[in-house]
C-alpha positions in Angstrom: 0.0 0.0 0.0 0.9 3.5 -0.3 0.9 5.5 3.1 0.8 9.6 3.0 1.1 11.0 7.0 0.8 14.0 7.8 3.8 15.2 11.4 5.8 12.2 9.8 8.7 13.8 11.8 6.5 14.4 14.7 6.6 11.7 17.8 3.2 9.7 16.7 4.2 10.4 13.2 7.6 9.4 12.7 7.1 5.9 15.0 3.7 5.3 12.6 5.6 6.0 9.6 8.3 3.6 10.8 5.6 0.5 11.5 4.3 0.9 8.0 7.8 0.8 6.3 9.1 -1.9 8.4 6.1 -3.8 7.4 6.9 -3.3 3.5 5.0 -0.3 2.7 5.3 2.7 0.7 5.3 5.3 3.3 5.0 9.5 2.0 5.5 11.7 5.1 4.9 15.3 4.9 8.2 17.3 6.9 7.9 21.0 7.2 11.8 21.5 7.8 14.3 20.7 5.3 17.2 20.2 8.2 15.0 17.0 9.4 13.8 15.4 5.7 17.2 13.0 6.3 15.7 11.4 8.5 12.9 10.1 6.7 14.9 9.5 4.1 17.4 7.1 6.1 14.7 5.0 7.1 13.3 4.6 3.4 10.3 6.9 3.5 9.7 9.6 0.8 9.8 13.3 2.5 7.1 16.0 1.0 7.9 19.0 1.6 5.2 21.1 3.4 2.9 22.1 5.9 -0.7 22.3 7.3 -0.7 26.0 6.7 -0.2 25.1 3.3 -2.2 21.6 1.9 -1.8 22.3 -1.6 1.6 21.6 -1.8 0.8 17.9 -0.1 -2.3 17.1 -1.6 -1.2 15.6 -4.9 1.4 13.2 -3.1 -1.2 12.5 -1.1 -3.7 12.1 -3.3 -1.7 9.3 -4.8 -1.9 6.9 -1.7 -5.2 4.9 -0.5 -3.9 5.2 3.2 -4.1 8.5 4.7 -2.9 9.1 8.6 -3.1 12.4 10.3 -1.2 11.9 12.8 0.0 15.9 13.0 -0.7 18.4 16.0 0.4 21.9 15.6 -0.4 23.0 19.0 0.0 26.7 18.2 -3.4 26.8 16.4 -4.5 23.7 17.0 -8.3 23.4 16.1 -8.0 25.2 12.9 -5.3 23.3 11.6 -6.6 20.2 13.1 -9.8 20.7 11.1 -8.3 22.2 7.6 -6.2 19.1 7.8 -9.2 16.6 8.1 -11.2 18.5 5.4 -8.4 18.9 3.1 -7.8 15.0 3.2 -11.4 13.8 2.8 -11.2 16.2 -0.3 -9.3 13.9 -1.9 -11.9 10.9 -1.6 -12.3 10.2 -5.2 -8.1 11.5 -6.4 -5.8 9.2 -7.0 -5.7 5.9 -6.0 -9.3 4.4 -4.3 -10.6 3.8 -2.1 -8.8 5.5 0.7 -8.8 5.1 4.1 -8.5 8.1 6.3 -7.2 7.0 9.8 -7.4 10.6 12.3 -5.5 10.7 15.2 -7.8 12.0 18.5 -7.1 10.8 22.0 -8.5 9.5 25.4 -8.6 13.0 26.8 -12.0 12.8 24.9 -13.4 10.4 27.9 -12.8 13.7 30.4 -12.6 12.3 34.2 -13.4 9.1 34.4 -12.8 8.3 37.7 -13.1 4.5 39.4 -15.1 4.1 35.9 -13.5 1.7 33.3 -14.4 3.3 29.7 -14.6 1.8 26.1 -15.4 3.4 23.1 -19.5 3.6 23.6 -19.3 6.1 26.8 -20.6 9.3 26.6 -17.7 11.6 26.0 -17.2 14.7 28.2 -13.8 15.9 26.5 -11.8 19.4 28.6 -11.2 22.5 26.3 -8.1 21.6 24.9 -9.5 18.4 23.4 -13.3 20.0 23.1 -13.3 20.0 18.9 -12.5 16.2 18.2 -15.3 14.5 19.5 -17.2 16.8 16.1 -13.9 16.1 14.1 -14.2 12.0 15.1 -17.8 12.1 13.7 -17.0 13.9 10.1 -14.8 11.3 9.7 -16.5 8.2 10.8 -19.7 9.4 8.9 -17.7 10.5 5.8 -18.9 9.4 2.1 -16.6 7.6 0.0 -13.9 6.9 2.1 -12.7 4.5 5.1 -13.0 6.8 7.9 -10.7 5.3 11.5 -10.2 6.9 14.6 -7.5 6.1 16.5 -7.6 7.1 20.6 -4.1 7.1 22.0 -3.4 7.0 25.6 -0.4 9.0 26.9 2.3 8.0 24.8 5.7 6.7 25.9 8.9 5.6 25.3 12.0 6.2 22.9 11.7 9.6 22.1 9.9 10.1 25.5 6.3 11.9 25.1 5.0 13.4 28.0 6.5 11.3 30.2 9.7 13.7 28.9 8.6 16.4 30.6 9.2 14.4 33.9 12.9 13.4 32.6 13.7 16.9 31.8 12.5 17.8 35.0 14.3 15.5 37.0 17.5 16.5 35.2 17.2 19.8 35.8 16.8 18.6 39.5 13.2 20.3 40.0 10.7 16.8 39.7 7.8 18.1 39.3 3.9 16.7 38.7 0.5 18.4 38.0 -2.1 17.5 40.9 -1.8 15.5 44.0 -0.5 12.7 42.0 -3.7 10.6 42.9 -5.4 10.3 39.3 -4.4 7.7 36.9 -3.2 7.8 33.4 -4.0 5.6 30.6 -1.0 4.7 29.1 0.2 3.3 25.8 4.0 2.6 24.4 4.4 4.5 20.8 5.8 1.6 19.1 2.3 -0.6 20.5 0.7 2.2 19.6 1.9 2.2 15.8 0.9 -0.8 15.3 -2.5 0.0 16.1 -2.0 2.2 13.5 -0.8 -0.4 10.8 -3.1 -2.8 12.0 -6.2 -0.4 11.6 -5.1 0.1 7.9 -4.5 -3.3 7.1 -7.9 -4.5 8.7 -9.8 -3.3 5.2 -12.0 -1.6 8.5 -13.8 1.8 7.8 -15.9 3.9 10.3 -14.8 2.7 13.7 -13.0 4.5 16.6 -10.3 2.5 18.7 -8.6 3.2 22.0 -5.6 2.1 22.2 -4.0 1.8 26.1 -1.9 -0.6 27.8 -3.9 -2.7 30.7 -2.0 -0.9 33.2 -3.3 2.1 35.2 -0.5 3.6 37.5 -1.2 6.7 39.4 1.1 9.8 38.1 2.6 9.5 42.2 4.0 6.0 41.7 5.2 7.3 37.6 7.3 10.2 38.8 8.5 8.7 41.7 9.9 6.0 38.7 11.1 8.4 37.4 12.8 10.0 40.4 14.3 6.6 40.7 15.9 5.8 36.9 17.6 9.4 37.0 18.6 9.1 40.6 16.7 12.4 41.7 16.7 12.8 45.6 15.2 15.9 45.9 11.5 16.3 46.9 8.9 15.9 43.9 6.9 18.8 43.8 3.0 18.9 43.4 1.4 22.0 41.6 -2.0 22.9 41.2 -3.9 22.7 37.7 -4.1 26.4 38.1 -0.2 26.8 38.4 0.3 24.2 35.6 -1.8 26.2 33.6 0.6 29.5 33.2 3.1 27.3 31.5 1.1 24.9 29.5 -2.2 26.3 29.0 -5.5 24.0 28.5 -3.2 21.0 28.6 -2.5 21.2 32.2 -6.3 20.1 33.4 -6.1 17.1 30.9 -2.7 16.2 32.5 -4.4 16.1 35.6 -7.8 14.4 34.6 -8.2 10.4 36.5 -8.8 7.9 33.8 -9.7 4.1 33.5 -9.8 3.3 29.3 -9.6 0.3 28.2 -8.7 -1.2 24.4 -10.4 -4.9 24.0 -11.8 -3.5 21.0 -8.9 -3.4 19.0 -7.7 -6.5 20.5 -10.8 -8.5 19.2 -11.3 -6.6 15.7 -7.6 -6.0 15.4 -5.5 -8.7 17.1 -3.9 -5.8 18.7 -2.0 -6.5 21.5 0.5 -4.3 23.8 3.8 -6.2 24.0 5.8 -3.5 26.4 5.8 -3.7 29.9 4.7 -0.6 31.9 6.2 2.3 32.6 7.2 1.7 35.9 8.6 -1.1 34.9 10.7 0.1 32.4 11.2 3.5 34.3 15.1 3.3 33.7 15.4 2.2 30.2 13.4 4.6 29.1 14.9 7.5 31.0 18.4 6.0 29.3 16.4 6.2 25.7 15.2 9.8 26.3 19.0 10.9 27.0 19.9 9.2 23.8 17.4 10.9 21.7 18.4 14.2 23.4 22.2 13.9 23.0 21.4 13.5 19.2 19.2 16.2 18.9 21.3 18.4 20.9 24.5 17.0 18.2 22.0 17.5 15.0 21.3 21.0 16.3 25.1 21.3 16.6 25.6 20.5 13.3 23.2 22.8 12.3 25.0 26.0 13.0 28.5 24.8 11.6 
């Protein structure tokens, strides 16, 4: 198949983009910055060149492909790009190679606070701002015309790279460990190379208008996570508790969804999909990941280096 996704140098994106080449795929992925097309390219997928801001100049690479992943999030102006890039896509419904299968990328934050309450994909969705415009985006593409609409509902994302759970290792190494909350509420979790997976797995299933969520089983408070994490980067300080409302200078509408309790679970794509997570936790893994990050920082810090010379 051919694959066109959109952040292809992006966390989700890049580790997606990865799991469709390494399982033989053609794989397009559109790369805003010219300094970071070399790494698509080393891994045998074909940069475009472009952006959100501009879909014209992706649309007829994309247009070419009957598998199309948004897996982009340009947090500066989120919703609008969010939506132009879900509208510019389904434009291309009958371009190209068909029929096409559009898989969008939303999240659990959809589910809100879910307290003691174990969720699947039929609850009622109660979504906090910064995640208040998917649950109509998740509907124009399940109830699109002419194409194979998918959405995929990640859980927080971890590993390699790091995800959030980097905010925490960058924390700890500047030797100021610090959570959102009392540390009580629970995260649904998900590893980004079970998660990409999911992805390939969706696209390969020949599935169209169904929503996933895709989480580990586990469900670790964010206490027992960052004091992990304390532990992997030998941080003997005292972690620090913040309220939402202090969060929120810094990070905005994301802070109350770092803070949310959740319980979601993904049996769904295990019995449609045969999806399966194959990583232990994150407390499990606490230190090899915290090693990973370090990795991925040292080269970025070495390709920004480079950069400059």
């Amino acid at each position: 198949m051919k694959v066109f996704i959109t952040g292809a140098t992006g966390y989700i994106g890049f580790n997606v983009a990865l799991a469709f080449r390494g399982a033989g795929h053609d794989v397009w992925g559109l790369v805003h910055e010219e300094a970071k097309k070399d790494a698509l390219i080393k891994n045998g997928i074909h940069p475009v060149m472009g952006s959100m801001e501009e879909p014209d100049r992706f649309t007829d690479a994309a247009s070419h492909c009957s598998i199309l992943v948004h897996a982009a999030a340009d947090y500066r102006n989120y919703e609008v790009l969010d939506r132009k890039t879900v509208q510019t896509l389904l434009g291309l419904q009958n371009r190209g190679a068909c029929p096409k299968t559009l898989i969008y990328t939303s999240g659990v934050w959809v589910h809100g606070h879910t307290g003691c309450a174990v969720v699947d994909e039929t609850a009622p969705l109660s979504p906090p701002e910064m995640a208040a415009h998917r649950p109509d985006l998740e509907k124009t593409v399940l109830g699109a015309q002419g194409i194979k609409g998918i959405v995929i509902r990640p859980g927080n994302v971890y590993g390699k790279q790091g995800g959030l759970t980097g905010m925490w290792f960058e924390s700890a190494r500047e030797n100021r460990l610090t959570a959102i909350g009392d540390g009580l509420n629970h995260w649904a979790t998900v590893h980004v190379e079970d998660l990409a997976q999911a992805y390939l797995m969706a696209a390969e299933s020949g599935l169209g208008h169904e929503v996933f969520n895709i989480c580990s089983p586990y469900s670790h408070t964010v206490k027992d996570m960052v004091t992990a994490v304390a532990c992997a980067a030998g941080y003997a300080e005292d972690i620090r508790y913040i309220s939402v409302e202090e969060a929120a200078k810094k990070l905005g509408a994301m802070a109350k969804c770092l803070a949310m309790d959740q319980h979601v679970e993904s049996r769904k794509a295990e019995n449609l999909l045969g999806w399966r997570h194959r990583h232990l936790s994150f407390i499990d893994e606490a230190g090899l990941h915290f090693e990973s990050w370090q990795a991925y920082q040292r080269k970025a810090e070495m390709e920004k280096e480079k950069a400059y010379l």
